[in-house]
CHARMM-style PDB file with segment names, atoms N, HN, CA, C and O in Angstrom:
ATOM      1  N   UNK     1    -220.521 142.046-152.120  1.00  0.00      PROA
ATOM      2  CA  UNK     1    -220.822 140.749-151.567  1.00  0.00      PROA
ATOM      3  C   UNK     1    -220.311 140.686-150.140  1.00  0.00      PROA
ATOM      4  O   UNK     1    -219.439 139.964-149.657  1.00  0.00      PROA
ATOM      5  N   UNK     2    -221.062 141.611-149.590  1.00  0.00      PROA
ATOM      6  HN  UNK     2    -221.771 142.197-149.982  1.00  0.00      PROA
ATOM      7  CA  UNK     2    -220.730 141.394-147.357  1.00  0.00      PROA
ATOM      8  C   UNK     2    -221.877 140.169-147.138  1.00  0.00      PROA
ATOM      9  O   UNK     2    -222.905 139.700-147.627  1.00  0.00      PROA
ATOM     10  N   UNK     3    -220.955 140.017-146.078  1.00  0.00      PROA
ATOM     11  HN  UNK     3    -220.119 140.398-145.681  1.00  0.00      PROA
ATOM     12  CA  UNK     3    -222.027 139.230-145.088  1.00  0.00      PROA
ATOM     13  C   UNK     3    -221.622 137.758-145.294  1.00  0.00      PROA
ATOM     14  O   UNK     3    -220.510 137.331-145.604  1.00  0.00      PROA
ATOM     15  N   UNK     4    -222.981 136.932-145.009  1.00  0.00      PROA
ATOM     16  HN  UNK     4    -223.884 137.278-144.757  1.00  0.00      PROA
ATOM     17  CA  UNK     4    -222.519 135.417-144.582  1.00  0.00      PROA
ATOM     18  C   UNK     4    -223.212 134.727-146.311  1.00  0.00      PROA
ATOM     19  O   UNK     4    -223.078 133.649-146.890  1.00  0.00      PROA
ATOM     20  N   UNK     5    -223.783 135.718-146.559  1.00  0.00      PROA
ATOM     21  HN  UNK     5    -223.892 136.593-146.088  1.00  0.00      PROA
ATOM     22  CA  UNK     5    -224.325 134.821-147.956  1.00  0.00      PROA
ATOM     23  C   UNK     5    -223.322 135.521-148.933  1.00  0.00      PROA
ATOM     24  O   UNK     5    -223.203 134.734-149.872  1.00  0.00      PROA
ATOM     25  N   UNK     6    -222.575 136.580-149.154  1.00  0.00      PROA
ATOM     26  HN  UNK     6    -222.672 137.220-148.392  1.00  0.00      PROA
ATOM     27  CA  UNK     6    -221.781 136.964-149.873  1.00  0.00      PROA
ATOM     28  C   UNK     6    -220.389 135.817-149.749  1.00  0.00      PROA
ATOM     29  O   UNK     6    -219.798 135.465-150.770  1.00  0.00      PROA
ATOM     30  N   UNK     7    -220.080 135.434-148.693  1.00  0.00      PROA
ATOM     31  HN  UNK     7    -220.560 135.720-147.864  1.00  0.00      PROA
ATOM     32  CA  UNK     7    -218.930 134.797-148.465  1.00  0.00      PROA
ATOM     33  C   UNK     7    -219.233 133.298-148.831  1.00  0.00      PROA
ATOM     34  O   UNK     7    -218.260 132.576-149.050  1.00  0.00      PROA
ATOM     35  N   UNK     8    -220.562 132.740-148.921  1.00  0.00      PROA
ATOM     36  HN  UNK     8    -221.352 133.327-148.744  1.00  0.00      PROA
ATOM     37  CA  UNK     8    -220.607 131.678-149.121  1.00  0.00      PROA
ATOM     38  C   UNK     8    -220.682 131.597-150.642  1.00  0.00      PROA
ATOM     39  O   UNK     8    -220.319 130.538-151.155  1.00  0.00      PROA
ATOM     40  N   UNK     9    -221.126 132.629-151.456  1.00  0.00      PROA
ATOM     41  HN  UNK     9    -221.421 133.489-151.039  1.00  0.00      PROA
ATOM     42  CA  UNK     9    -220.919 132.922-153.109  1.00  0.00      PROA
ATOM     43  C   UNK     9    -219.259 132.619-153.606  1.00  0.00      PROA
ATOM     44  O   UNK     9    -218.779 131.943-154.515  1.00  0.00      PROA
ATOM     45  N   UNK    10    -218.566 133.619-152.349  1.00  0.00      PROA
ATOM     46  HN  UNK    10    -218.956 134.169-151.610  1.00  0.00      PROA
ATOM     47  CA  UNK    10    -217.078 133.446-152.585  1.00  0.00      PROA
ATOM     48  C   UNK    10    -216.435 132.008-152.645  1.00  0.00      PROA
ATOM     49  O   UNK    10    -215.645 131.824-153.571  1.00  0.00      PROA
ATOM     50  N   UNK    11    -216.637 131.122-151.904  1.00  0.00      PROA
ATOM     51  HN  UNK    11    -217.278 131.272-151.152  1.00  0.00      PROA
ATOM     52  CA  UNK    11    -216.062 129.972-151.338  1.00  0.00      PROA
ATOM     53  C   UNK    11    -216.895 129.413-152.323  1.00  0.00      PROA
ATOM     54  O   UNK    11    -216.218 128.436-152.646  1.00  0.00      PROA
ATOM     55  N   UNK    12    -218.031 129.368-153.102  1.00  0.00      PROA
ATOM     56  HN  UNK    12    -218.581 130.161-152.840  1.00  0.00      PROA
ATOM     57  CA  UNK    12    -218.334 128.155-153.952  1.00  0.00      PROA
ATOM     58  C   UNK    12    -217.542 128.831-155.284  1.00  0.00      PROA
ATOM     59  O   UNK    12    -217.098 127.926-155.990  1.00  0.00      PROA
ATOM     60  N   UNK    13    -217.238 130.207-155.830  1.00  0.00      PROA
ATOM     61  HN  UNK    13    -217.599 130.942-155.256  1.00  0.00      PROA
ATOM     62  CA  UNK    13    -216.379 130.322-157.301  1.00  0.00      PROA
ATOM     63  C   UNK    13    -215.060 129.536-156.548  1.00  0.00      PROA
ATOM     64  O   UNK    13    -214.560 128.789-157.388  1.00  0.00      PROA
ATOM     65  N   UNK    14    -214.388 129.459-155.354  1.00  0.00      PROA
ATOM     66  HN  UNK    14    -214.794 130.066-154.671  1.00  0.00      PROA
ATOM     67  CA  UNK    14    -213.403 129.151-155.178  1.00  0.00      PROA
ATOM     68  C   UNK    14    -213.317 127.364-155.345  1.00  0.00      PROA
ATOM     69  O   UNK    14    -212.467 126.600-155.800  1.00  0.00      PROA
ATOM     70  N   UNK    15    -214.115 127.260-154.975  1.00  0.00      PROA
ATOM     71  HN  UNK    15    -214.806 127.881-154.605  1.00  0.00      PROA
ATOM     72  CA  UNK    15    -214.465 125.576-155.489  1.00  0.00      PROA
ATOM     73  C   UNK    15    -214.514 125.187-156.838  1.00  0.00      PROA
ATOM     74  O   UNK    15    -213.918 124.187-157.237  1.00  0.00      PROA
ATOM     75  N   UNK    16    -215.255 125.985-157.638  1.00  0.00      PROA
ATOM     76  HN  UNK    16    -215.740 126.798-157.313  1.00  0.00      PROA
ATOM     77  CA  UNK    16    -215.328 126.221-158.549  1.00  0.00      PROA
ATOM     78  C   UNK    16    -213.985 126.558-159.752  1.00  0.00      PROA
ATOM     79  O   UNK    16    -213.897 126.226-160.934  1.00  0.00      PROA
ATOM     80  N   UNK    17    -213.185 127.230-159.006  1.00  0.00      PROA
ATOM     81  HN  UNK    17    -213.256 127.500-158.046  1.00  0.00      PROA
ATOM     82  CA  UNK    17    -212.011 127.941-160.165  1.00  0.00      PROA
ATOM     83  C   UNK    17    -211.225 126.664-159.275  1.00  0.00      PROA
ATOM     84  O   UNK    17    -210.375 126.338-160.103  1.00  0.00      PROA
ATOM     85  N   UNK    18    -211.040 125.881-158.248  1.00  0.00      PROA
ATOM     86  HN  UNK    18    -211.732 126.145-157.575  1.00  0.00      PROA
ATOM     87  CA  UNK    18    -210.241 124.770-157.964  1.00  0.00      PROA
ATOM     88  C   UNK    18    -210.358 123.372-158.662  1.00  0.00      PROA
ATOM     89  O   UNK    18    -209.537 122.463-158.780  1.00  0.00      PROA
ATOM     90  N   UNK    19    -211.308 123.468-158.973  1.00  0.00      PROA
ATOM     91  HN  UNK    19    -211.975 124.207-158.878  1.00  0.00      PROA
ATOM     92  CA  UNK    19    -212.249 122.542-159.911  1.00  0.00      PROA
ATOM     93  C   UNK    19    -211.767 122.236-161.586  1.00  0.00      PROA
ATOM     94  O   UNK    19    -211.391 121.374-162.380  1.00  0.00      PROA
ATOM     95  N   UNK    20    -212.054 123.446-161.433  1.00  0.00      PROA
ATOM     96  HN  UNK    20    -212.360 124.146-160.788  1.00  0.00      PROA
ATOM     97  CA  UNK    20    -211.701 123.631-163.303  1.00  0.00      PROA
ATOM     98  C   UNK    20    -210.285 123.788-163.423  1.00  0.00      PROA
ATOM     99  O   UNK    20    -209.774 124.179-164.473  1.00  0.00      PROA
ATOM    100  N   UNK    21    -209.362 123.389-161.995  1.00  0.00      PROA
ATOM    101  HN  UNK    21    -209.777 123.071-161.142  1.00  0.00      PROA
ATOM    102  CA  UNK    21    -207.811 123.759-162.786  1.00  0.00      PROA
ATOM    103  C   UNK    21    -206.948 124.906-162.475  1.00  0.00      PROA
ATOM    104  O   UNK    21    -205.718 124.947-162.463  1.00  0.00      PROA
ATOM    105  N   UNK    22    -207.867 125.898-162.207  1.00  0.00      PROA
ATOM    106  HN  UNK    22    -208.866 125.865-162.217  1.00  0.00      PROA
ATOM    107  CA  UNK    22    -207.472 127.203-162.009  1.00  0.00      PROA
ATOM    108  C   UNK    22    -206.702 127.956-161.127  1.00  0.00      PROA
ATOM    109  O   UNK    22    -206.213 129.080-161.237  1.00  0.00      PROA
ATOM    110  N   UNK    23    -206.678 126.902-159.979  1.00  0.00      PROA
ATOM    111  HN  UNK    23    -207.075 125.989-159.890  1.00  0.00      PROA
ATOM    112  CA  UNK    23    -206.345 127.050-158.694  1.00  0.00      PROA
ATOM    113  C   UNK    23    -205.802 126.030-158.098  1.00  0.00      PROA
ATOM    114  O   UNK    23    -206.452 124.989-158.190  1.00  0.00      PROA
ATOM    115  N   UNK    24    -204.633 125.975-157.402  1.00  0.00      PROA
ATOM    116  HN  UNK    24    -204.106 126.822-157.327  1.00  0.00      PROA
ATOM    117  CA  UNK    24    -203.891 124.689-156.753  1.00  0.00      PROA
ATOM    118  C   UNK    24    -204.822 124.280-155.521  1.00  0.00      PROA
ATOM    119  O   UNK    24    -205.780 124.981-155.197  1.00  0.00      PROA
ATOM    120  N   UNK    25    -204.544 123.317-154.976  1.00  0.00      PROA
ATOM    121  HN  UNK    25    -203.766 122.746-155.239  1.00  0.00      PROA
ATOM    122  CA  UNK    25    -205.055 123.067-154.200  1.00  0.00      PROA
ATOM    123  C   UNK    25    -204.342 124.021-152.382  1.00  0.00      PROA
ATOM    124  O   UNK    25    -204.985 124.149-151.341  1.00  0.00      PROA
ATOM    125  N   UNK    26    -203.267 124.371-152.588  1.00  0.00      PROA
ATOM    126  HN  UNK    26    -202.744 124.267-153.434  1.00  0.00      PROA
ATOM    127  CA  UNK    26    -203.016 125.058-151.234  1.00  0.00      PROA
ATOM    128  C   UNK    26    -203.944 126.756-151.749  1.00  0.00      PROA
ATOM    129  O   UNK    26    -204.289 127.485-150.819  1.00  0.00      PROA
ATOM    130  N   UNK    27    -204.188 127.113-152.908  1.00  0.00      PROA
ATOM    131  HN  UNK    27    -203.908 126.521-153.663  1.00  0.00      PROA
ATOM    132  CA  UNK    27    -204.620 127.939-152.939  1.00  0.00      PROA
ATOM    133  C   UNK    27    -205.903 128.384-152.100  1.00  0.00      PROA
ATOM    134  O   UNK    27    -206.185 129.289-151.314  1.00  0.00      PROA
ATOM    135  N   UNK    28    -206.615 127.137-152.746  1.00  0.00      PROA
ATOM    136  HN  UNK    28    -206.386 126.402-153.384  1.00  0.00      PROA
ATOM    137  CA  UNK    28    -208.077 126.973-152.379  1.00  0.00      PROA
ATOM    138  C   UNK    28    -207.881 127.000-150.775  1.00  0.00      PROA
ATOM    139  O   UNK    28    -208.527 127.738-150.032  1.00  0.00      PROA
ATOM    140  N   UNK    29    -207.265 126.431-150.514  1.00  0.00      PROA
ATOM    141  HN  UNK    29    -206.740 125.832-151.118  1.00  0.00      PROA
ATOM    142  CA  UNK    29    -207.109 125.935-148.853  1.00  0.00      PROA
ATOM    143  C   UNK    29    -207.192 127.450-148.246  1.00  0.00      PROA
ATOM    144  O   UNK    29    -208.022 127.921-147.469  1.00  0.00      PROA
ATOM    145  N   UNK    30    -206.183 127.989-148.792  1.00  0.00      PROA
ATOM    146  HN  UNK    30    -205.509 127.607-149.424  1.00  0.00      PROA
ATOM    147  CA  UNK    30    -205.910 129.371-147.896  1.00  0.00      PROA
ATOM    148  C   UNK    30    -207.099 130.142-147.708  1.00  0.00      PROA
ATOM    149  O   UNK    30    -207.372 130.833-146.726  1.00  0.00      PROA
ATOM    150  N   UNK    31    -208.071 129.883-149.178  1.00  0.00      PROA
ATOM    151  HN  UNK    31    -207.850 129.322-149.975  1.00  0.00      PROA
ATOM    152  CA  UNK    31    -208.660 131.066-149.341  1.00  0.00      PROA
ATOM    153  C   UNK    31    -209.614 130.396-148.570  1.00  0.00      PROA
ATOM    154  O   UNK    31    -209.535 130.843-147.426  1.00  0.00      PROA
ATOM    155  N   UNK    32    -210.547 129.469-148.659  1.00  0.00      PROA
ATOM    156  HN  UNK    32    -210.611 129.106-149.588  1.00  0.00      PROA
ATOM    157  CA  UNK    32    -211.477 129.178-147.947  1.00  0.00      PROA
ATOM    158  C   UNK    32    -211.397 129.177-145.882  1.00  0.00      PROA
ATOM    159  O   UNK    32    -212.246 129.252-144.994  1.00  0.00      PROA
ATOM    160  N   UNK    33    -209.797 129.039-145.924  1.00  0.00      PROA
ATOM    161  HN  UNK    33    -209.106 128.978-146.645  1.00  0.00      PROA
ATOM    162  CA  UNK    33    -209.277 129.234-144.458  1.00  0.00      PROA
ATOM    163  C   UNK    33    -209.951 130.563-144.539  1.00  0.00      PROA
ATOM    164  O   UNK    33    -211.162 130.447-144.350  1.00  0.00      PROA
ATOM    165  N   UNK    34    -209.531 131.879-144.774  1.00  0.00      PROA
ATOM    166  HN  UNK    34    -208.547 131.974-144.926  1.00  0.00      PROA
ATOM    167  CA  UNK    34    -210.116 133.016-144.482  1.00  0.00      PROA
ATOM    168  C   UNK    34    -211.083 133.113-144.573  1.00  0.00      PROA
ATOM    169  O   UNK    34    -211.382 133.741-143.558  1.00  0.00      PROA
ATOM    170  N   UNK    35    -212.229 132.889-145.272  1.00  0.00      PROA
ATOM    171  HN  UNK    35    -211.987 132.379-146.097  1.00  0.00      PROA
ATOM    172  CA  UNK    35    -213.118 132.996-145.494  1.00  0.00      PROA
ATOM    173  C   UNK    35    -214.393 132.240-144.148  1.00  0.00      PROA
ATOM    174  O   UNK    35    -215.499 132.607-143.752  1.00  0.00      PROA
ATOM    175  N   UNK    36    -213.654 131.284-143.876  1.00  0.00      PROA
ATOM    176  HN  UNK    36    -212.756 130.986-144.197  1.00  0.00      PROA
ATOM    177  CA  UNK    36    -214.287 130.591-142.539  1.00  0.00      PROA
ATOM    178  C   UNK    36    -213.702 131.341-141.386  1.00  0.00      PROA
ATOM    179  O   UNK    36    -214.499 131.333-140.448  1.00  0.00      PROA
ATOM    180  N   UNK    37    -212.439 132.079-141.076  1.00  0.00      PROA
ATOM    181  HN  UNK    37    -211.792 132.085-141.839  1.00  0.00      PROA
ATOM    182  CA  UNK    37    -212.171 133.052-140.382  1.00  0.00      PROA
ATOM    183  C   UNK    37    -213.181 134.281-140.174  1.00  0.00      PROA
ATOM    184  O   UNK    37    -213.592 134.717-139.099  1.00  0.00      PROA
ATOM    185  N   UNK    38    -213.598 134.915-141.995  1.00  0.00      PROA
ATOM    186  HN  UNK    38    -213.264 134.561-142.868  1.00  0.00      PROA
ATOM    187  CA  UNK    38    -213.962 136.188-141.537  1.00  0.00      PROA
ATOM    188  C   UNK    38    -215.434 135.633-141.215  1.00  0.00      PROA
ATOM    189  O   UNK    38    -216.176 136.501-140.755  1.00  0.00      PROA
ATOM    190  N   UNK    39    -216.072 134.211-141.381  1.00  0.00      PROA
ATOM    191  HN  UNK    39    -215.470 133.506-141.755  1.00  0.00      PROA
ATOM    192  CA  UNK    39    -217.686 133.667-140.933  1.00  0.00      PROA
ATOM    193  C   UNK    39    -217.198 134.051-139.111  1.00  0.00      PROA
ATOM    194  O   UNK    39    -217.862 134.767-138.361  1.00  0.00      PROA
ATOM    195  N   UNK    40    -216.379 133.609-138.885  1.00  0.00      PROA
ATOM    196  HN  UNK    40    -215.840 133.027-139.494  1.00  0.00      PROA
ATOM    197  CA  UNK    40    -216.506 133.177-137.355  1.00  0.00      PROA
ATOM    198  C   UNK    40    -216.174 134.940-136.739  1.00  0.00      PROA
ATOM    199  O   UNK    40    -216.637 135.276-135.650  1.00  0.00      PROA
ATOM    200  N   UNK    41    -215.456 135.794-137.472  1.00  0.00      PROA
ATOM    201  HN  UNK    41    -215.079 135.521-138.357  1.00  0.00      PROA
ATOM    202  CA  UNK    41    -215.656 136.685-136.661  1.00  0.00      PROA
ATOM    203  C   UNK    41    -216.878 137.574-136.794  1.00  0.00      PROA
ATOM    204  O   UNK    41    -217.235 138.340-135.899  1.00  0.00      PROA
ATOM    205  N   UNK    42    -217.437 137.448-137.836  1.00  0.00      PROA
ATOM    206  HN  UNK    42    -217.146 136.825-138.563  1.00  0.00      PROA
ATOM    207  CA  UNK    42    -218.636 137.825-138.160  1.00  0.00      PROA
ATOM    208  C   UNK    42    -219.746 137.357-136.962  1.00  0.00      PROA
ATOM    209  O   UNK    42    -220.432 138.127-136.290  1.00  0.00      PROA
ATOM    210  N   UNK    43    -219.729 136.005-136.893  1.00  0.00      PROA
ATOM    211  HN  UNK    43    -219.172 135.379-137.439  1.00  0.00      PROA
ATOM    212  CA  UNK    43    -220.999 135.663-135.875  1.00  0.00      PROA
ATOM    213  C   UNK    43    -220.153 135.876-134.479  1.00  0.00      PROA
ATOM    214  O   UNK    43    -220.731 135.515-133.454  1.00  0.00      PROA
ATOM    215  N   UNK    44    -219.131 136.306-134.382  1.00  0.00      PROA
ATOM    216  HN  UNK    44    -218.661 136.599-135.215  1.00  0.00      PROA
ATOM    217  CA  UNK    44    -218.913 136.848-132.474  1.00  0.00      PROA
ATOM    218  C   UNK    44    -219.165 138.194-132.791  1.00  0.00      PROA
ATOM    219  O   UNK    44    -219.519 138.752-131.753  1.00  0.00      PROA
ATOM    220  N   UNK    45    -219.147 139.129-133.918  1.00  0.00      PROA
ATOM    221  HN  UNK    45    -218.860 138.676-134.762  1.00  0.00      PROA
ATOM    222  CA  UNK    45    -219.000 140.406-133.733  1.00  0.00      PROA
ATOM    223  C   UNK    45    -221.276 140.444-133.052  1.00  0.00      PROA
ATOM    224  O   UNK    45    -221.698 140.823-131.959  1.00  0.00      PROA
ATOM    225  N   UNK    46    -221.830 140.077-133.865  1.00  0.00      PROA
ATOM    226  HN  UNK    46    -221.487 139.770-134.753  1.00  0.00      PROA
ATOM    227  CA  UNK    46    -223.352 139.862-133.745  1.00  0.00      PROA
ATOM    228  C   UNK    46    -223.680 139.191-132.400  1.00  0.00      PROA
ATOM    229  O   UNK    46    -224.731 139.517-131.848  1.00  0.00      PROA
ATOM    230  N   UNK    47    -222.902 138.312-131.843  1.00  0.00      PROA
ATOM    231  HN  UNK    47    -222.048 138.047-132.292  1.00  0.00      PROA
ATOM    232  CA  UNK    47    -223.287 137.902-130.737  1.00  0.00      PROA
ATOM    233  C   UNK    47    -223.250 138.742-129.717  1.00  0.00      PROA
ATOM    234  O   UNK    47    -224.149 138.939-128.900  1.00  0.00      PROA
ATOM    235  N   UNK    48    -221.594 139.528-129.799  1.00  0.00      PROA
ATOM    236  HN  UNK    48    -220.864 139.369-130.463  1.00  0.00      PROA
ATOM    237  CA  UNK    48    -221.444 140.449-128.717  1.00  0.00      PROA
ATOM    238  C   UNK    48    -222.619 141.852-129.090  1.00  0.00      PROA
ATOM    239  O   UNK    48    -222.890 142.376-128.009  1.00  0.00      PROA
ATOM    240  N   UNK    49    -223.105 142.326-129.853  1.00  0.00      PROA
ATOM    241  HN  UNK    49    -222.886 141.900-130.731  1.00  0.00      PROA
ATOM    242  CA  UNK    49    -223.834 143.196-130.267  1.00  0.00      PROA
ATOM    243  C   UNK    49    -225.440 143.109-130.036  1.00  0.00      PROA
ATOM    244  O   UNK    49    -226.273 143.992-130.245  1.00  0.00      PROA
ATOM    245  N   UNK    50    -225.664 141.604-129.477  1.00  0.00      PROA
ATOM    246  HN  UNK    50    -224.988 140.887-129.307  1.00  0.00      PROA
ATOM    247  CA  UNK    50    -226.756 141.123-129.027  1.00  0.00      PROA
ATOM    248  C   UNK    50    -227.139 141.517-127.623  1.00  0.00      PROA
ATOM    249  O   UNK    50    -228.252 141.706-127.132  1.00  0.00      PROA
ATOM    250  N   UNK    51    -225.846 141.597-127.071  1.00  0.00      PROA
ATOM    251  HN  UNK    51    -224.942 141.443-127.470  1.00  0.00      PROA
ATOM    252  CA  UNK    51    -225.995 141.648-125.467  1.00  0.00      PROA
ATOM    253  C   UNK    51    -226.285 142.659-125.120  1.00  0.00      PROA
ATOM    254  O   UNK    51    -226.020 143.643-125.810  1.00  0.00      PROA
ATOM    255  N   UNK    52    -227.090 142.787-123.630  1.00  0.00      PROA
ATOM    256  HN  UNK    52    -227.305 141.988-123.070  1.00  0.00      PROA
ATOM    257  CA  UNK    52    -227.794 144.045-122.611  1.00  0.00      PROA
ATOM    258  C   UNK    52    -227.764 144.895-124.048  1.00  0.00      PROA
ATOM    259  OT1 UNK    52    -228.179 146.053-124.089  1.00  0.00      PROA
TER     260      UNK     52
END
């Protein structure tokens, strides 16, 4: 599961297992923090890879 649709699979079980109990709420926090981290370096790595 790479990429921007793999990570968005990730972040909804994480909603998901926060949901049902499974997961504290700083948990969820952290994980979805990274997860919007590795989105944003993802779309600069493609941007810079766009250029000349």
């Amino acid at each position: 599961m790479k990429g921007r649709g793999g990570l968005e699979v990730q972040e909804e079980l994480v909603d998901r297992a926060y949901e049902s109990g499974m997961m504290t709420f700083l948990q969820r926090w952290s994980k979805k923090k990274n997860f919007q981290r590795k989105l944003r370096e993802n779309k600069k790595k493609r941007h810079k890879g766009s250029g000349s």
